[in-house]
C-alpha positions in Angstrom: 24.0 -24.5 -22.6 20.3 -24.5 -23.7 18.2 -21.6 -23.6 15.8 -24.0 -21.0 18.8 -24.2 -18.7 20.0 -20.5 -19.5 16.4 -19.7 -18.2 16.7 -21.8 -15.2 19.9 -20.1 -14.5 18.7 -16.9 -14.6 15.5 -17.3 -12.5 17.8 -19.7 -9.9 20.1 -16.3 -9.6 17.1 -13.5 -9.8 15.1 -15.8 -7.1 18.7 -15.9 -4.9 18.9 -11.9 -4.9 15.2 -12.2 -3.4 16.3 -14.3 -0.5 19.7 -12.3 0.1 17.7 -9.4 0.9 14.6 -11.2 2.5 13.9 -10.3 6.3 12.3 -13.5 6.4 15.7 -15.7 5.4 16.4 -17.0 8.9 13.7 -18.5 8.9 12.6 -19.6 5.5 13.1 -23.3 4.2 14.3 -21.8 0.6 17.9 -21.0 2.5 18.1 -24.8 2.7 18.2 -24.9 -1.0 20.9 -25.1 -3.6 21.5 -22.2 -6.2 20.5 -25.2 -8.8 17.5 -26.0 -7.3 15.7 -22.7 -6.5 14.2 -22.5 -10.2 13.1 -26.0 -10.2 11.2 -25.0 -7.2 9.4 -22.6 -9.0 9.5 -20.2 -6.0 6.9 -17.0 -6.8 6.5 -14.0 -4.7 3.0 -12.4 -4.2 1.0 -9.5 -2.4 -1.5 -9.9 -0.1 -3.9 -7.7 1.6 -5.6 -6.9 4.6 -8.7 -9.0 3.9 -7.5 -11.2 1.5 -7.9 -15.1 1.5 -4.5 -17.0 1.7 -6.1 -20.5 2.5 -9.7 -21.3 2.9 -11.0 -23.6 5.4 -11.3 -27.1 3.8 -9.5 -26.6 0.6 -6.2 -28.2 -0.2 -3.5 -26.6 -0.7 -1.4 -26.6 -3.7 1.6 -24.7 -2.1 3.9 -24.0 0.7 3.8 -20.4 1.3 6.3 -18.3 3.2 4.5 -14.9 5.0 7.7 -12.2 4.3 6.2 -9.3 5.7 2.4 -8.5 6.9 0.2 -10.4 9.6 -2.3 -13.1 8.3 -5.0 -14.4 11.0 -6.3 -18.3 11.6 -9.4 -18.2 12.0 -11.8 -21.5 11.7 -16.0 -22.7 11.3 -18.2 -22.8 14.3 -20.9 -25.7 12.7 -23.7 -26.3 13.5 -24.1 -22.7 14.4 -22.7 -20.6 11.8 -19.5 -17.5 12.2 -16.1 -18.3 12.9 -13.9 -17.9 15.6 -10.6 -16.4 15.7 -7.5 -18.3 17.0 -4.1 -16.9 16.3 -2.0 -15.0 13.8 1.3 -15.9 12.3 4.1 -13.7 10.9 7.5 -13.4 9.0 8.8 -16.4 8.5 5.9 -18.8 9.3 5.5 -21.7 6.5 1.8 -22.8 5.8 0.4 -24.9 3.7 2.1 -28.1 5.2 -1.0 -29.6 5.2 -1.7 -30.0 1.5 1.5 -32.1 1.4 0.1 -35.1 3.2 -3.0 -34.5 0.7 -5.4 -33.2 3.7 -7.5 -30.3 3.9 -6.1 -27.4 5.8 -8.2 -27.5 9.0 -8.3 -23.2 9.1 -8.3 -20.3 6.9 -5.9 -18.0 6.4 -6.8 -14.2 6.3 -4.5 -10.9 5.9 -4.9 -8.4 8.6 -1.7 -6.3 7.5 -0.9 -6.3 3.8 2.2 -7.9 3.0 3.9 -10.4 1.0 4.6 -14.2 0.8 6.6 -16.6 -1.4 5.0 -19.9 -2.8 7.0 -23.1 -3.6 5.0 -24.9 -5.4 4.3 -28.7 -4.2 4.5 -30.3 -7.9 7.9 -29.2 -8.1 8.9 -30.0 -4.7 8.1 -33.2 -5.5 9.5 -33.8 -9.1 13.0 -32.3 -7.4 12.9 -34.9 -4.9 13.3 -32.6 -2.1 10.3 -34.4 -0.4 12.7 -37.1 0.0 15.3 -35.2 1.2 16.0 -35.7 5.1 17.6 -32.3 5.5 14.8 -30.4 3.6 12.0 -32.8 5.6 13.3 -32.2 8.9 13.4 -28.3 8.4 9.4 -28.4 7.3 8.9 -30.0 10.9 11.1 -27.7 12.5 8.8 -24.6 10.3 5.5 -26.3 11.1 7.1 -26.5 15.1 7.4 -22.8 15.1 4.1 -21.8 13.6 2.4 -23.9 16.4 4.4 -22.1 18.9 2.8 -19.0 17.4 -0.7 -20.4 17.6 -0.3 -21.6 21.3 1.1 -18.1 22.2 -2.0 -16.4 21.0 -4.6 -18.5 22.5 -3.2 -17.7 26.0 -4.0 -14.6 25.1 -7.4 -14.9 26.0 -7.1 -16.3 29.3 -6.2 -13.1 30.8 -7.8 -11.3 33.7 -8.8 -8.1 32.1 -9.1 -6.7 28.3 -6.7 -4.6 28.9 -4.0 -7.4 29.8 -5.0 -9.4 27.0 -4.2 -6.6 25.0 -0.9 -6.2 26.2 0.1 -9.6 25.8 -1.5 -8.9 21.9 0.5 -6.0 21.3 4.2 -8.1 22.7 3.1 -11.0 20.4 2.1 -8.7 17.3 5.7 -7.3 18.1 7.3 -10.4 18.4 6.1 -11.5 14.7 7.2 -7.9 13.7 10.4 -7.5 15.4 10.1 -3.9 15.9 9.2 -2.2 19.5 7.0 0.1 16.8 3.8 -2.3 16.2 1.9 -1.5 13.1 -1.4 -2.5 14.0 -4.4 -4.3 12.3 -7.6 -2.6 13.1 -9.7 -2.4 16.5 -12.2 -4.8 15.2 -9.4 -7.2 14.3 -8.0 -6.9 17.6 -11.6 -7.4 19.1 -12.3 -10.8 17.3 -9.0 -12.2 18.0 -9.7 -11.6 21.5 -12.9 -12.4 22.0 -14.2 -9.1 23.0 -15.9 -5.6 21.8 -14.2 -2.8 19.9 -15.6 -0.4 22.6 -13.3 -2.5 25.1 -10.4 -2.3 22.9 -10.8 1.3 22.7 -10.8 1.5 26.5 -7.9 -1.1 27.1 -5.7 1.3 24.7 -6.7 4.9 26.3 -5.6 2.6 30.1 -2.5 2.2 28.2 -1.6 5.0 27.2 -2.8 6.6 30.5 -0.6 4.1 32.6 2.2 4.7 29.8 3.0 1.7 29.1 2.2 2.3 24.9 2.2 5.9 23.2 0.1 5.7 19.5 1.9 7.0 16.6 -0.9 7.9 14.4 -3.4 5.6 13.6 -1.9 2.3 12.5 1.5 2.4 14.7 2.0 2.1 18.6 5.5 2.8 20.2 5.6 -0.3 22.8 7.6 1.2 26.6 9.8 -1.3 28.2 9.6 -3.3 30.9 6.3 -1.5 31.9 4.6 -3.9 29.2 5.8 -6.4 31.0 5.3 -5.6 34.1 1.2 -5.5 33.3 1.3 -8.2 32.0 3.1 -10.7 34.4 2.3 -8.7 38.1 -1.5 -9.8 39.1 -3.7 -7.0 38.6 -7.6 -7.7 40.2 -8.3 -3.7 39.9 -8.4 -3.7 36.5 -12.2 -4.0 34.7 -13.2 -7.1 32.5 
């Protein structure tokens, strides 16, 4: 054996121990993959934080990337008048980057909200591994881009809600949704106001109704305990009372 293929070897296996003990494996297209093709695939874990730029508006990408852990925000240009606008957020196990595959340029950017980490396989060496002629492999990036569309469309009904206070509701089941936790670690209150279209004053006021109705309890500053079926219950039962 060469030491090239001794290499490969030993990345393949390191890169396997990565995915045996991802939270993200369920749904991640690198469980579709051999053992002998994971090092061709050059697959390469990195941080992100909240704030940080995963895919600019425009740009192509170079990549799939895998979010693992941590929130990351869509967010797209408003021309001719300048700003963005906020449209959805995706979490563990969404694949971007799909995009840059056809040769197009992604048509959002891609922002951290909650630091966390994501895997890149790099689109060279998904092509000189011929898995972008594999039917298998192909059909799982549609059924990975499927999902984070689901994700999208769940947000934006978000903001067709009566009140702030039931849009946040619906945020905080979604946010735990991506998280799968009842516990919500929680991106900032001017986050949460740009995603849904509001002030942070409201979202301070949605939260304290919250908690005064007790359908959420805070845990310190960046963690909300979310109470069952009460959530649910403000969120699908009519409510005309509450303020907009």
């Amino acid at each position: 054996m060469s030491a090239r293929t001794e290499d490969e070897a030993e990345g393949a296996l390191a890169a396997q121990r990565n995915c045996w003990h991802c939270a993200a494996q369920t749904a991640c297209p690198v469980t579709r993959l051999r053992g002998d093709l994971m090092a061709k695939v050059q697959l390469r874990e990195h941080r992100f934080r909240a704030g940080d730029v995963l895919q600019a508006q425009g740009s192509i990408s170079t990549a799939l990337r895998i979010i693992k852990s941590g929130t990351v925000m869509m967010c797209c240009a408003l021309p001719p008048y300048g700003g963005h606008r906020s449209i959805g957020v995706l979490g563990r196990g969404t694949v971007t980057g799909q995009f840059g595959l056809l040769g197009r340029a992604s048509p959002v950017t891609h922002i951290g909200i909650l630091e966390g980490r994501y895997c890149e396989l790099s689109n060279a060496a998904l092509r000189s591994s011929g898995l972008l002629e594999d039917p298998a492999f192909l059909w799982a990036l549609q059924d990975f881009m499927a999902h984070a569309m689901e994700q999208y469309f769940s947000w934006s009904m978000l903001r067709s809600g009566d009140s702030v206070t039931r849009q946040l509701a619906g945020a905080l089941l979604h946010l735990s949704e991506l998280q799968c936790s009842l516990r919500v670690r929680l991106p900032t209150q001017t986050v949460l106001a740009d995603l849904l279209g509001t002030t942070r004053e409201s979202i301070t006021r949605a939260f304290a109704r919250l908690e005064k109705n007790g359908d959420v309890s805070r845990c310190g500053r960046h963690y909300c305990d979310l109470h069952m079926p009460r959530l649910l219950e403000r969120i699908q039962a009519p409510d005309p009372s509450l303020p907009h």
